[in-house]
mmCIF file of the N, C-alpha and C atoms, coordinates in Angstrom:
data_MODEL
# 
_entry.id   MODEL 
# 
loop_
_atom_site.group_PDB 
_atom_site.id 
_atom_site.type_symbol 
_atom_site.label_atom_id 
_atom_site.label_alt_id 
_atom_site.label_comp_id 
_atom_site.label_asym_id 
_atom_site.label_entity_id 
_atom_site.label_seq_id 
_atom_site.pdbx_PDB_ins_code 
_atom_site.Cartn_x 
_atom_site.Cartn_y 
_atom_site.Cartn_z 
_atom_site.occupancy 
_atom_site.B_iso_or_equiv 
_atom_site.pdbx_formal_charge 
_atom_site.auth_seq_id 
_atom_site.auth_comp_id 
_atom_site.auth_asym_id 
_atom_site.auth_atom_id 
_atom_site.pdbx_PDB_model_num 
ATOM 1   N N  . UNK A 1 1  ? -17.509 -157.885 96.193 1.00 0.00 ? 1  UNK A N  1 
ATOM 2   C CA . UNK A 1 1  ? -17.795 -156.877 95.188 1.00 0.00 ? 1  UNK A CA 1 
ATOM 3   C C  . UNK A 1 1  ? -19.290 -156.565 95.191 1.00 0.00 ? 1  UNK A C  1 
ATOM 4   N N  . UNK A 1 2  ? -19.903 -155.444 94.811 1.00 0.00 ? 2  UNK A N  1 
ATOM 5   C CA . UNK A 1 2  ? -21.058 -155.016 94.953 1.00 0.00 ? 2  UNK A CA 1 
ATOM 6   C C  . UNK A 1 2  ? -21.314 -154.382 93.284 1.00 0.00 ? 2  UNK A C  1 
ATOM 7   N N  . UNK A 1 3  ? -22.259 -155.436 92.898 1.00 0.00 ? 3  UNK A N  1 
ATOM 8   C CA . UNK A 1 3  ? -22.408 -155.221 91.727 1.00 0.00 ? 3  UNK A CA 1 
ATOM 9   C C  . UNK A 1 3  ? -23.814 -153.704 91.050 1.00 0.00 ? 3  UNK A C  1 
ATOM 10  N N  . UNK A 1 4  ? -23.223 -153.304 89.966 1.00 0.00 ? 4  UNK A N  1 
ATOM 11  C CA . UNK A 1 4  ? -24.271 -152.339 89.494 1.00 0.00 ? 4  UNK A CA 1 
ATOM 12  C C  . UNK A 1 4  ? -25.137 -152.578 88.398 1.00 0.00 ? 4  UNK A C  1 
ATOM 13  N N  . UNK A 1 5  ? -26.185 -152.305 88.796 1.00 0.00 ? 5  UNK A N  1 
ATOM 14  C CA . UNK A 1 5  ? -27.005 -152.641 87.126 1.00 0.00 ? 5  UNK A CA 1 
ATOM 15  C C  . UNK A 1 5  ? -26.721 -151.807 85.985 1.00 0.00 ? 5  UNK A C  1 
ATOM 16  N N  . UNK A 1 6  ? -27.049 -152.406 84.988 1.00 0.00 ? 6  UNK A N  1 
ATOM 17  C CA . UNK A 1 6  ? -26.630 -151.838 84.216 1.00 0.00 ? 6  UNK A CA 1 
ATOM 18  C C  . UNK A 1 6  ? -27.443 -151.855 82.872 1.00 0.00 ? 6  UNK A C  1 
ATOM 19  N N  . UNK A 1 7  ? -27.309 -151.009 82.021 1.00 0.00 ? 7  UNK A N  1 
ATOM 20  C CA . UNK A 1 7  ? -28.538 -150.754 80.401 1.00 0.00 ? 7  UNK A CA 1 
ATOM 21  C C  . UNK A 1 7  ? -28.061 -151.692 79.134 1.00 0.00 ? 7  UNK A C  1 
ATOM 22  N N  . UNK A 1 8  ? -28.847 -152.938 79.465 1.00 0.00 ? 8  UNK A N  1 
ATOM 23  C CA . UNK A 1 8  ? -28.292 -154.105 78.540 1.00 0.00 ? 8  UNK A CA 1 
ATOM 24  C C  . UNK A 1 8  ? -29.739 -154.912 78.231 1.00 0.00 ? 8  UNK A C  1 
ATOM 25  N N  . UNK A 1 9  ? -29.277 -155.333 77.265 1.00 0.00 ? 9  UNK A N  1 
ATOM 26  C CA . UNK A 1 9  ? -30.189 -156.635 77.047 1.00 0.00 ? 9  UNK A CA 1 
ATOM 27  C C  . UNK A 1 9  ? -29.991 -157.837 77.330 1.00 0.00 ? 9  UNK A C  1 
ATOM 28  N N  . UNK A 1 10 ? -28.543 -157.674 77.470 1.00 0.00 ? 10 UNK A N  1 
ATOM 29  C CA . UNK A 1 10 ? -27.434 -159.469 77.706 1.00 0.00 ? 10 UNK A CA 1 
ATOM 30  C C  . UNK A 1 10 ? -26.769 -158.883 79.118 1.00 0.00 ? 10 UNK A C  1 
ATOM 31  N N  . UNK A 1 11 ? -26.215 -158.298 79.526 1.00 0.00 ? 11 UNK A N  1 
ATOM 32  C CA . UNK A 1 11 ? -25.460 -157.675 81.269 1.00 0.00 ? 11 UNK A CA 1 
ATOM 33  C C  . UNK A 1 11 ? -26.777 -157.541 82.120 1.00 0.00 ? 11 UNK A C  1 
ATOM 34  N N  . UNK A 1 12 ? -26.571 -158.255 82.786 1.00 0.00 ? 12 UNK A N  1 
ATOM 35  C CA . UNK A 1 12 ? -27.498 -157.659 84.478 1.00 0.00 ? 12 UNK A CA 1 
ATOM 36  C C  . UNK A 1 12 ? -27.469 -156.331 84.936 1.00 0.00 ? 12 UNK A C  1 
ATOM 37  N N  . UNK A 1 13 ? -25.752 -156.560 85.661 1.00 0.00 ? 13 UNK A N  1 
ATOM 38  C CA . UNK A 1 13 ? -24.635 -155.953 86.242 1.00 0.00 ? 13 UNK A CA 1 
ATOM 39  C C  . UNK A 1 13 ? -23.168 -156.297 86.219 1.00 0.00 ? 13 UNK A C  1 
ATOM 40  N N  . UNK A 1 14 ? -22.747 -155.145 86.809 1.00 0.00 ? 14 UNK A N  1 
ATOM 41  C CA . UNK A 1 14 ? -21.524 -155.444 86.618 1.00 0.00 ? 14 UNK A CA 1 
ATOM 42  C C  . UNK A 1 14 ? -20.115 -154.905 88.075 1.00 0.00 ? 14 UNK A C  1 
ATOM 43  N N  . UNK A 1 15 ? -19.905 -155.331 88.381 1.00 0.00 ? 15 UNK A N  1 
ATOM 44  C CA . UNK A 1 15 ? -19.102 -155.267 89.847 1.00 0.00 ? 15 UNK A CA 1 
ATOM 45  C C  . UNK A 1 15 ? -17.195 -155.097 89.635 1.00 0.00 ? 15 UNK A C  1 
ATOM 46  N N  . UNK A 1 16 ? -16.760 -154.438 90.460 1.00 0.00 ? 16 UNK A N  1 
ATOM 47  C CA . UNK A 1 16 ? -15.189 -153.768 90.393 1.00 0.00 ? 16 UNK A CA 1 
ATOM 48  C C  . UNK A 1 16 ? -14.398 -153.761 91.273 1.00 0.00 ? 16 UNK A C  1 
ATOM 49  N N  . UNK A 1 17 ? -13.274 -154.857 91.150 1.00 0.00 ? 17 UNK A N  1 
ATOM 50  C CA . UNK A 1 17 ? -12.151 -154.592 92.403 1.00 0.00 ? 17 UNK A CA 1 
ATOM 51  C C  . UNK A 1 17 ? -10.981 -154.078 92.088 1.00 0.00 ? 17 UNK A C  1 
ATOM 52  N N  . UNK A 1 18 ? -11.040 -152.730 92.660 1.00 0.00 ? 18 UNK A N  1 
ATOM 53  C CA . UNK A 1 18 ? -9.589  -151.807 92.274 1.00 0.00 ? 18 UNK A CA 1 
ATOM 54  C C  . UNK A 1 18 ? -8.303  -152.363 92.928 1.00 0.00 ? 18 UNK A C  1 
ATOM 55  N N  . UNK A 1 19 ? -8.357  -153.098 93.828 1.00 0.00 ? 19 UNK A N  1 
ATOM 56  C CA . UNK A 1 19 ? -7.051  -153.976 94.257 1.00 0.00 ? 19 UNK A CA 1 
ATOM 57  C C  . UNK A 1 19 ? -6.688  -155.027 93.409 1.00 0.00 ? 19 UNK A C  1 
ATOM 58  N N  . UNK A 1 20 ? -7.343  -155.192 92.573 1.00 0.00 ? 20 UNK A N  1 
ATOM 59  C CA . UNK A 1 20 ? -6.746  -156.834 91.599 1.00 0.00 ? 20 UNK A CA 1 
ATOM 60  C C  . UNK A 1 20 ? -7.384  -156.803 90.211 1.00 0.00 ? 20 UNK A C  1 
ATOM 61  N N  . UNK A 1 21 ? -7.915  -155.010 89.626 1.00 0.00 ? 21 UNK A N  1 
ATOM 62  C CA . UNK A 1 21 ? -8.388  -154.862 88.481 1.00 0.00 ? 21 UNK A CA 1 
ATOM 63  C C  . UNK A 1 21 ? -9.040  -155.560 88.000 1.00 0.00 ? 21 UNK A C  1 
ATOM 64  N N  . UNK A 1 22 ? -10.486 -156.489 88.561 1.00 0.00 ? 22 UNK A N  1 
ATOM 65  C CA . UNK A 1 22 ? -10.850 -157.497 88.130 1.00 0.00 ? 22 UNK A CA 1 
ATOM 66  C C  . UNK A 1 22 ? -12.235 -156.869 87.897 1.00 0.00 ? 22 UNK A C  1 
ATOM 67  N N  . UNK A 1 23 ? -12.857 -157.056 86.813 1.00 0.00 ? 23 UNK A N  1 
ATOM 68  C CA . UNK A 1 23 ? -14.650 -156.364 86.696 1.00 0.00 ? 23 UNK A CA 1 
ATOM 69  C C  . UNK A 1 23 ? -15.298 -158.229 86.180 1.00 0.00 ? 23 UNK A C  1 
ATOM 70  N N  . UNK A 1 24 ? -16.233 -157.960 87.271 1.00 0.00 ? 24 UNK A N  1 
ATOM 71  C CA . UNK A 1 24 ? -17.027 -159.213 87.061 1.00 0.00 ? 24 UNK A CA 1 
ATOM 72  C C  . UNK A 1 24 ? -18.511 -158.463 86.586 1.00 0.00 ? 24 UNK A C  1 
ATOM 73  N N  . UNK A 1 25 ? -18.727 -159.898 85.708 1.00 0.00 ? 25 UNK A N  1 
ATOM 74  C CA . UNK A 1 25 ? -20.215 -159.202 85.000 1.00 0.00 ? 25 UNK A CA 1 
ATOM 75  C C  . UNK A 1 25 ? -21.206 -160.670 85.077 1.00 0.00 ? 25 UNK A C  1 
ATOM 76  N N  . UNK A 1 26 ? -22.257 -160.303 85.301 1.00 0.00 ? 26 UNK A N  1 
ATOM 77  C CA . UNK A 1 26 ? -23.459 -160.877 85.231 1.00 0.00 ? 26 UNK A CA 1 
ATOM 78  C C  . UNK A 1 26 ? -24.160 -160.729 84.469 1.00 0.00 ? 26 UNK A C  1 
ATOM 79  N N  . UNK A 1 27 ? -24.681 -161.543 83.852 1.00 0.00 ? 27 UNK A N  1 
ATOM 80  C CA . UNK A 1 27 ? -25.203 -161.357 82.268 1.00 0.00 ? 27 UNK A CA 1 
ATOM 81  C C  . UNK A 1 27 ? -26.528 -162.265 82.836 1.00 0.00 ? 27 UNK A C  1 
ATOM 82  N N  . UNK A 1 28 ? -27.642 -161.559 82.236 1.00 0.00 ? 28 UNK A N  1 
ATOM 83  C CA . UNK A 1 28 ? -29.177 -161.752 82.184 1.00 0.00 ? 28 UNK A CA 1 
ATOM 84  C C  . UNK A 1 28 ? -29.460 -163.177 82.622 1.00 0.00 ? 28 UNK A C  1 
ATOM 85  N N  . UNK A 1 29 ? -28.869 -164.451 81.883 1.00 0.00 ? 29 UNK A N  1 
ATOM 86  C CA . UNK A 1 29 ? -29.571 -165.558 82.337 1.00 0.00 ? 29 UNK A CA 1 
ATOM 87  C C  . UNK A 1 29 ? -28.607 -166.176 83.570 1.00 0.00 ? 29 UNK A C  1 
ATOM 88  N N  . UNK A 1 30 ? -27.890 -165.338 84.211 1.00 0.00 ? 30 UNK A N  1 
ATOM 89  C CA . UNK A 1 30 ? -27.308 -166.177 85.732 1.00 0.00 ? 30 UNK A CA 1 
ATOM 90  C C  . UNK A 1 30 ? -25.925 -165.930 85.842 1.00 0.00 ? 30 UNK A C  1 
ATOM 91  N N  . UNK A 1 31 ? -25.157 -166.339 84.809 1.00 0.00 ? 31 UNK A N  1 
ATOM 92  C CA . UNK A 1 31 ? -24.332 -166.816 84.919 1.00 0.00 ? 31 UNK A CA 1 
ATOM 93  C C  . UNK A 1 31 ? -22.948 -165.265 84.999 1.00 0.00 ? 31 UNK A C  1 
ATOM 94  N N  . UNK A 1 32 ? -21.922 -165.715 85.341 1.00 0.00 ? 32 UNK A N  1 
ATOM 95  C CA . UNK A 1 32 ? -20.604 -164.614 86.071 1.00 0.00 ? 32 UNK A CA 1 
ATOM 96  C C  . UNK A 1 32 ? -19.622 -164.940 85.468 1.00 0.00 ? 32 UNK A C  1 
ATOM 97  N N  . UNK A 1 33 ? -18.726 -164.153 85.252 1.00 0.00 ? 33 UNK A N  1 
ATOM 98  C CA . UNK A 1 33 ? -17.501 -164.043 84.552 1.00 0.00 ? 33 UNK A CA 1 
ATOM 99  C C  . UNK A 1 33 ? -16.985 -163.132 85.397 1.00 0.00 ? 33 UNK A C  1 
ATOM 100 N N  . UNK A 1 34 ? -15.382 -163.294 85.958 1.00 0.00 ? 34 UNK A N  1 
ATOM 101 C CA . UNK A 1 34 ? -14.549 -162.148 85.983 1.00 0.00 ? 34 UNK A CA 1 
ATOM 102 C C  . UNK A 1 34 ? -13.388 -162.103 85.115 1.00 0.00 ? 34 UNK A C  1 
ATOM 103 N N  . UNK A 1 35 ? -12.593 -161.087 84.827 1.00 0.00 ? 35 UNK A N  1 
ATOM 104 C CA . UNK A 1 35 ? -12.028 -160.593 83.607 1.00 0.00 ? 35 UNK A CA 1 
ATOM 105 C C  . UNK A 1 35 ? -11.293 -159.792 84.330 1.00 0.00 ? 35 UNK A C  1 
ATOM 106 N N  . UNK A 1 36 ? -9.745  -160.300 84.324 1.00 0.00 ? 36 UNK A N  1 
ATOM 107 C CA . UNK A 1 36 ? -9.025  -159.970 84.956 1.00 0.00 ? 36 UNK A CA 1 
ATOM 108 C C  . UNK A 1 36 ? -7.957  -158.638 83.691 1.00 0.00 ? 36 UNK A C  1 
ATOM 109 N N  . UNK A 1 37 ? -7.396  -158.009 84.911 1.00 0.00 ? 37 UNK A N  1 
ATOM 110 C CA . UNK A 1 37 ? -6.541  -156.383 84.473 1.00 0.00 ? 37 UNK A CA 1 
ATOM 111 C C  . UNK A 1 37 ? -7.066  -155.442 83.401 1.00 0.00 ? 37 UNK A C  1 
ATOM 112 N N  . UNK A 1 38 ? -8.541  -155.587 84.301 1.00 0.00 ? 38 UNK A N  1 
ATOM 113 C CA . UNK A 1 38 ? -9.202  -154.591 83.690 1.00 0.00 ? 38 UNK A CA 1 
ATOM 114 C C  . UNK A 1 38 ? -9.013  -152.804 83.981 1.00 0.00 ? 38 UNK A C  1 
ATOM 115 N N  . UNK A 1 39 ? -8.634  -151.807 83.146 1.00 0.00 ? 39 UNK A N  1 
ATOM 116 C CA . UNK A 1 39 ? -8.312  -150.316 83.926 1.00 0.00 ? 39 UNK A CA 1 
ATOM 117 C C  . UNK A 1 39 ? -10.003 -149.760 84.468 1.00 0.00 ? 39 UNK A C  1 
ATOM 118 N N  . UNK A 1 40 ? -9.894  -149.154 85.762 1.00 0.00 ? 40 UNK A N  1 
ATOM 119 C CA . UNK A 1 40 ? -11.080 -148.696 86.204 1.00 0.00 ? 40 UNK A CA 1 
ATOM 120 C C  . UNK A 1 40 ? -12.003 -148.418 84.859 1.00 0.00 ? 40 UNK A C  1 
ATOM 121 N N  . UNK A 1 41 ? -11.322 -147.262 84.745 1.00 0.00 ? 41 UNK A N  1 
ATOM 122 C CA . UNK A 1 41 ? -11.666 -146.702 83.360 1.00 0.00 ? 41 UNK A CA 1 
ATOM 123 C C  . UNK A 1 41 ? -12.731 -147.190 82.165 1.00 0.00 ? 41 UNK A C  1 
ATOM 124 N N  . UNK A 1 42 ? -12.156 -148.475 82.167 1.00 0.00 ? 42 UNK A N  1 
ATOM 125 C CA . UNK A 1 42 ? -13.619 -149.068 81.212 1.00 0.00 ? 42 UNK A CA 1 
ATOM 126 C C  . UNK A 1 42 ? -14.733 -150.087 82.261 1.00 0.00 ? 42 UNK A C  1 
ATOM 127 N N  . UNK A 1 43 ? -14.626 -150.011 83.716 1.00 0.00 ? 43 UNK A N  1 
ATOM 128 C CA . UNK A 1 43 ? -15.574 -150.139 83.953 1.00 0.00 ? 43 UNK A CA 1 
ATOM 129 C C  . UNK A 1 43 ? -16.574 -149.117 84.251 1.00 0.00 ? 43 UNK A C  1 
ATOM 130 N N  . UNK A 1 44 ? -15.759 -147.856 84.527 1.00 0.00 ? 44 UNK A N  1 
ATOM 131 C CA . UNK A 1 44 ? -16.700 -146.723 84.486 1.00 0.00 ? 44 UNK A CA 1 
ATOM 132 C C  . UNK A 1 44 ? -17.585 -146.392 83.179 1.00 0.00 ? 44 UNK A C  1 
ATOM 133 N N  . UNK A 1 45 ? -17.014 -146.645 82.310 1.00 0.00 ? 45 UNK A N  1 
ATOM 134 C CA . UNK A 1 45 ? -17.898 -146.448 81.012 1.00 0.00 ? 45 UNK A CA 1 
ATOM 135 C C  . UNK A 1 45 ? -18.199 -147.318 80.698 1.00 0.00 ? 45 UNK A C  1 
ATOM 136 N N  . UNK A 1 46 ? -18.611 -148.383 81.146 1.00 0.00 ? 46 UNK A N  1 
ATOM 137 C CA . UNK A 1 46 ? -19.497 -149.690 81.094 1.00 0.00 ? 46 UNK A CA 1 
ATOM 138 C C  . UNK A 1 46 ? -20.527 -149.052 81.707 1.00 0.00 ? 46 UNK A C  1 
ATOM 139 N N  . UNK A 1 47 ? -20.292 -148.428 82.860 1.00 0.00 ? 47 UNK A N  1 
ATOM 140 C CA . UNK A 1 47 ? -21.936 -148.491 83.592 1.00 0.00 ? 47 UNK A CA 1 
ATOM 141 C C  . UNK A 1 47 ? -22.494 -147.457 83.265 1.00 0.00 ? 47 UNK A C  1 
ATOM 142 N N  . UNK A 1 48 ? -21.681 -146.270 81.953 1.00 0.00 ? 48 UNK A N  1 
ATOM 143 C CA . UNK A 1 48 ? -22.578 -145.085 81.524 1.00 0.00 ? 48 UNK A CA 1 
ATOM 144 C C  . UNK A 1 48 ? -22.855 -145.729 80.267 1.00 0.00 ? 48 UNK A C  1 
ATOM 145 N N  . UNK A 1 49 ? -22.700 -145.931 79.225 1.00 0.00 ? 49 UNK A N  1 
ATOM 146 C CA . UNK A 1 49 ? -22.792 -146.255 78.338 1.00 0.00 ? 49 UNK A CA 1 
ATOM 147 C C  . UNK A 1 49 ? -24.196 -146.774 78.212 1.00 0.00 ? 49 UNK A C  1 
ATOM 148 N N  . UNK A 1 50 ? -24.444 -146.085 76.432 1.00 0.00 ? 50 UNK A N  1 
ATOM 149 C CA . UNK A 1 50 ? -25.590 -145.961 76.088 1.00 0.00 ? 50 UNK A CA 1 
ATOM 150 C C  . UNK A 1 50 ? -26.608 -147.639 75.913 1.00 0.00 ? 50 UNK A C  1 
ATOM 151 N N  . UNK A 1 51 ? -25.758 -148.393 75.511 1.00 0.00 ? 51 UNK A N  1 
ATOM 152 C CA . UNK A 1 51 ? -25.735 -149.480 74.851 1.00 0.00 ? 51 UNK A CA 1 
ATOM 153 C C  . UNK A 1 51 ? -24.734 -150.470 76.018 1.00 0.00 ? 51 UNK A C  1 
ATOM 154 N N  . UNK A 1 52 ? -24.813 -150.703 76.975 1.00 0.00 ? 52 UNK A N  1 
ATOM 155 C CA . UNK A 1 52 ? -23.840 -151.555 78.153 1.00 0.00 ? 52 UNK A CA 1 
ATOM 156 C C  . UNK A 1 52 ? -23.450 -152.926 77.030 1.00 0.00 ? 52 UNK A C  1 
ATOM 157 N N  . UNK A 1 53 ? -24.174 -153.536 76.481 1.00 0.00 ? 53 UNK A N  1 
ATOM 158 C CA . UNK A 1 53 ? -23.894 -154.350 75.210 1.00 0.00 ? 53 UNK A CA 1 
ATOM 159 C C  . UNK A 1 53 ? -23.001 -154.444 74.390 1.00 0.00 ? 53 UNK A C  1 
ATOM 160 N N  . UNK A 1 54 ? -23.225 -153.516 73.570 1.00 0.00 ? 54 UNK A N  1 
ATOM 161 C CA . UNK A 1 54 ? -22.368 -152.779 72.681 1.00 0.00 ? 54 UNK A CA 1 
ATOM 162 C C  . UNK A 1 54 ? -20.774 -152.854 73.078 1.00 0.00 ? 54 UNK A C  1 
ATOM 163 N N  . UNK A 1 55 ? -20.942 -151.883 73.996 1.00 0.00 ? 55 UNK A N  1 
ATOM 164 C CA . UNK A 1 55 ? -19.366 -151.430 75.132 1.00 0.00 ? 55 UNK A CA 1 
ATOM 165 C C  . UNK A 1 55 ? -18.696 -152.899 75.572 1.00 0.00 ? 55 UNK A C  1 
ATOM 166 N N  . UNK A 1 56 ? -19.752 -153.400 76.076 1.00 0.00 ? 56 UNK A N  1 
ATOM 167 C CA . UNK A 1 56 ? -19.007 -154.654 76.482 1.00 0.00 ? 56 UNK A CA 1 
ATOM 168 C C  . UNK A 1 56 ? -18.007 -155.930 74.977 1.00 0.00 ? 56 UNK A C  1 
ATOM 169 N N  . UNK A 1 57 ? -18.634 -155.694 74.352 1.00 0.00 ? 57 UNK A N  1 
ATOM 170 C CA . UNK A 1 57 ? -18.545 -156.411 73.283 1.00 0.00 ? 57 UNK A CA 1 
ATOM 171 C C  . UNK A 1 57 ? -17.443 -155.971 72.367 1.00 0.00 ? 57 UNK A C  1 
ATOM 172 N N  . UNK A 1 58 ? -17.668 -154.440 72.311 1.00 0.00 ? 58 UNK A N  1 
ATOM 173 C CA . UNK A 1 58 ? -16.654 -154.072 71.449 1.00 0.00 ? 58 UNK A CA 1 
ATOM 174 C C  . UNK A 1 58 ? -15.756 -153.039 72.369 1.00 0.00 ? 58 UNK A C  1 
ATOM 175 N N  . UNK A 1 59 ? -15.376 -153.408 73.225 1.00 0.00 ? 59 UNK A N  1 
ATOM 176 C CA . UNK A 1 59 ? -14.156 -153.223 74.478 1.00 0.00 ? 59 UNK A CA 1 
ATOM 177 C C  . UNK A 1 59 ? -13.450 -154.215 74.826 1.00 0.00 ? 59 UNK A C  1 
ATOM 178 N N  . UNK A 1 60 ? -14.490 -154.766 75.745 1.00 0.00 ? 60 UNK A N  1 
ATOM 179 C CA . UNK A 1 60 ? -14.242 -155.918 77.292 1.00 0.00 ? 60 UNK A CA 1 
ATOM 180 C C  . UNK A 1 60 ? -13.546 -156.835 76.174 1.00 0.00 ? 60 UNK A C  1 
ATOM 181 N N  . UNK A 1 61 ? -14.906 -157.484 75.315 1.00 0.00 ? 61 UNK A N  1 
ATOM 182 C CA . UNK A 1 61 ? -13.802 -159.031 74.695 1.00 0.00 ? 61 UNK A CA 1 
ATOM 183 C C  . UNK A 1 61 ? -13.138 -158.391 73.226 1.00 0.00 ? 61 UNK A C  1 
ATOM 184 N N  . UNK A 1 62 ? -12.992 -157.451 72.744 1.00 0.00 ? 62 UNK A N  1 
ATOM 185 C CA . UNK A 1 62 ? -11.941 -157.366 71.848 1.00 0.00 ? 62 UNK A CA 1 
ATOM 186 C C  . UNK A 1 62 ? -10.658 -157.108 72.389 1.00 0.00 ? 62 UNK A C  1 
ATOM 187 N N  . UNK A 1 63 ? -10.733 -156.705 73.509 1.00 0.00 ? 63 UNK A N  1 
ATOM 188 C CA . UNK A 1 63 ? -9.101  -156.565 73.986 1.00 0.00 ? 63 UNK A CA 1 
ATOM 189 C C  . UNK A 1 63 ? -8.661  -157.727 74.676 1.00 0.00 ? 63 UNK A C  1 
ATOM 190 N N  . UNK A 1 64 ? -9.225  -159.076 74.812 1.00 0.00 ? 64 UNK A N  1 
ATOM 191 C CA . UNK A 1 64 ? -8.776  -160.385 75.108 1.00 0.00 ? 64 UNK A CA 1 
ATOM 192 C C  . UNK A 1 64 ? -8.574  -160.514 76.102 1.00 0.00 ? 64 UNK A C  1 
ATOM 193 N N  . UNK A 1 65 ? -9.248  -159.696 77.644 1.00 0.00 ? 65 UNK A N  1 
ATOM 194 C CA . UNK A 1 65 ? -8.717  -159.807 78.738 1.00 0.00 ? 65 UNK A CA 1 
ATOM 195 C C  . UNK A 1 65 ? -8.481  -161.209 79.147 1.00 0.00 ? 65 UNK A C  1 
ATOM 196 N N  . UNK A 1 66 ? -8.179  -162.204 80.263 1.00 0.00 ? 66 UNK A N  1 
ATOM 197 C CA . UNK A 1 66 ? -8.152  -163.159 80.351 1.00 0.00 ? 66 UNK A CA 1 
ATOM 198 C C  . UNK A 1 66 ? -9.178  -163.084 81.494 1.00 0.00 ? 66 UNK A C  1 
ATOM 199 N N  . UNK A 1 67 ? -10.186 -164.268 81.199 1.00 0.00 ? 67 UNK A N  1 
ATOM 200 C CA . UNK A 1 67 ? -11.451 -164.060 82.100 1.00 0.00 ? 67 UNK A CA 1 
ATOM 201 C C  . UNK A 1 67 ? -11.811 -165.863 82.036 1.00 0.00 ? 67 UNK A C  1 
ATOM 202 N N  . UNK A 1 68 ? -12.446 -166.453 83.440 1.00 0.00 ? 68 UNK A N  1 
ATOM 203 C CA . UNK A 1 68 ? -12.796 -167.386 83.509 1.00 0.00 ? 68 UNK A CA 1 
ATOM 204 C C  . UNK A 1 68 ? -14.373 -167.031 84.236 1.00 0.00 ? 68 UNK A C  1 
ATOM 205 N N  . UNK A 1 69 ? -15.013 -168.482 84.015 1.00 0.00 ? 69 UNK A N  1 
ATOM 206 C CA . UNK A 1 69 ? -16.629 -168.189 84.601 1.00 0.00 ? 69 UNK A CA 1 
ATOM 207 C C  . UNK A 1 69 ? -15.883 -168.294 85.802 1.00 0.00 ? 69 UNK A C  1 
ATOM 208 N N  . UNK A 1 70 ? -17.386 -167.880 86.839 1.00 0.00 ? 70 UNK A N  1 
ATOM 209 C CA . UNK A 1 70 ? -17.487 -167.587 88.179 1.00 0.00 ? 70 UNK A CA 1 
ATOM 210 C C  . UNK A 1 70 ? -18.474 -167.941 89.043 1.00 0.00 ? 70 UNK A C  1 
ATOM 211 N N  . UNK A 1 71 ? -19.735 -168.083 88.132 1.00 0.00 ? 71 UNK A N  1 
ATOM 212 C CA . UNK A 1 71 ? -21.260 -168.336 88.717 1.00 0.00 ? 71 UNK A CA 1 
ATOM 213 C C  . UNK A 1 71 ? -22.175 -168.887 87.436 1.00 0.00 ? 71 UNK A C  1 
# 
């Protein structure tokens, strides 16, 4: 996966595999998460979004994807 930066204070970047809906994110101090059956869709508006923070927070983990660390 080839990750994108992104407009955060807490996200690095954030990276997308359309074969297994999985968006992995890198968050500022190192560490990786992927977050599995994710729709393209909200990773595309992860990487526009005004606030990448925000989006992530009140998207990614309110909808409970199932996600384990990675890095």
């Amino acid at each position: 996966m080839n990750f994108d930066p992104v407009n955060s204070s807490m996200l690095d970047a954030v990276a997308y595999d359309d074969g297994t809906s999985t968006l992995r994110v890198r968050f500022k101090n190192g560490t990786e998460y992927e977050y599995s059956g994710v729709p393209v869709t909200v990773y595309r508006a992860l990487l526009t979004a005004t606030s990448s923070r925000f989006y992530f927070d009140s998207v990614v983990n309110e909808a409970g994807y199932w996600f384990r660390q990675v890095g």
